[in-house]
N, C-alpha and C positions, 0 to 999 in steps of 0.2 A: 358585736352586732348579731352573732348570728345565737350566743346565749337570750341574746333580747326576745331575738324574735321565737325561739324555743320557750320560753319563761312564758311568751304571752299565748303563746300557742298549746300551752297545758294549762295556764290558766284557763282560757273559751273551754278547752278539755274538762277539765273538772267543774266547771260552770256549768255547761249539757245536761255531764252526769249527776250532776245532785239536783237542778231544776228536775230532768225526768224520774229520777226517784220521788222526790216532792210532788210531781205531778200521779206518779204511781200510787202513791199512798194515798192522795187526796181522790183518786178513784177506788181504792178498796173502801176507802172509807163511805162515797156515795153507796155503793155496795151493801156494804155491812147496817148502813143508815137506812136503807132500799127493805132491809130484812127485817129490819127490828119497827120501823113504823110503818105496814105495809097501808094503812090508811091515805097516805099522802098522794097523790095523782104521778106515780113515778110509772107509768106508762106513754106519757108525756114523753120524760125524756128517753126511755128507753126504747121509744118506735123512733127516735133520730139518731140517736148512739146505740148500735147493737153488738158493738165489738167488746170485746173482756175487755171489763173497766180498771184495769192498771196499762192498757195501751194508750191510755192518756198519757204516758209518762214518753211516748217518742214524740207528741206535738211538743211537749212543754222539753226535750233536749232538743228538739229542732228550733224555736221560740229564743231558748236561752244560748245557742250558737249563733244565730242571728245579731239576738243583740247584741253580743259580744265582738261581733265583727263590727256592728255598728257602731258601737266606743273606741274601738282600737282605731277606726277612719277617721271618728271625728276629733279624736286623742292624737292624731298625727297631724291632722289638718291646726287645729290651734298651736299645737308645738311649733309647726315650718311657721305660722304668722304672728306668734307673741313673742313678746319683750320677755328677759328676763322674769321681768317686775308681775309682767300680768301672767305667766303662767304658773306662776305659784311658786318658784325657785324664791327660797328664802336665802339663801348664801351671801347675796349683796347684803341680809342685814348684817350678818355678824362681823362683817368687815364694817359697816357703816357705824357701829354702834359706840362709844369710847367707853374703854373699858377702866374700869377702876383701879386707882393703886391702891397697894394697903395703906399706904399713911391716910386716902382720903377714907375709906373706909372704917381705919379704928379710930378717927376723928368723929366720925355721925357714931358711933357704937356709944352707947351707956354706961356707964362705968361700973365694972363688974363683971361685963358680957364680953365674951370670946368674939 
């Protein structure tokens, strides 16, 4: 239980960390994009956003800790209330399934073929 809850607890962990990277860099880039077309009306955005634009990258690990917490709730809540069947445990197939003998198998095989 408590490996579980550790596994899922570094997963949101490195979920954070690379949404906030991904958001870092998608603000250097506003940036870099900022410099190179200075024609475009980017006074706009920068009289609402005036913080160094790779601080975009703690909304987006605060964003992707959130949701992350919001699947692991909703990921326990359908587990306590589903069947087997409907939460995606495939194991009743492989018991359900009949499995073949060799005689039935090199019966349908071609003659010639392994």
């Amino acid at each position: 239980m408590a490996t579980t809850a550790l596994r899922r607890l570094r997963g949101t962990v490195v979920l954070s960390v690379l949404w906030g990277g991904a958001w870092a860099v998608a603000g250097l880039a506003i940036g870099v994009t900022s410099l190179l077309l200075p024609t475009l009306p980017w006074h706009v955005l920068f009289d609402i956003f005036d913080a160094p634009l790779p601080a975009l990258g703690v909304p987006g690990a605060l964003v992707a800790a959130a949701s992350a917490a919001a699947t692991l709730a909703l990921a326990q809540r359908c587990r306590d209330h589903a069947s087997p069947r409907q939460s995606g445990d495939v194991r009743h197939l492989a018991a359900s399934r009949p499995v073949a003998s060799e005689r039935s198998r090199s019966a349908t095989s071609r003659p010639g073929t392994p």
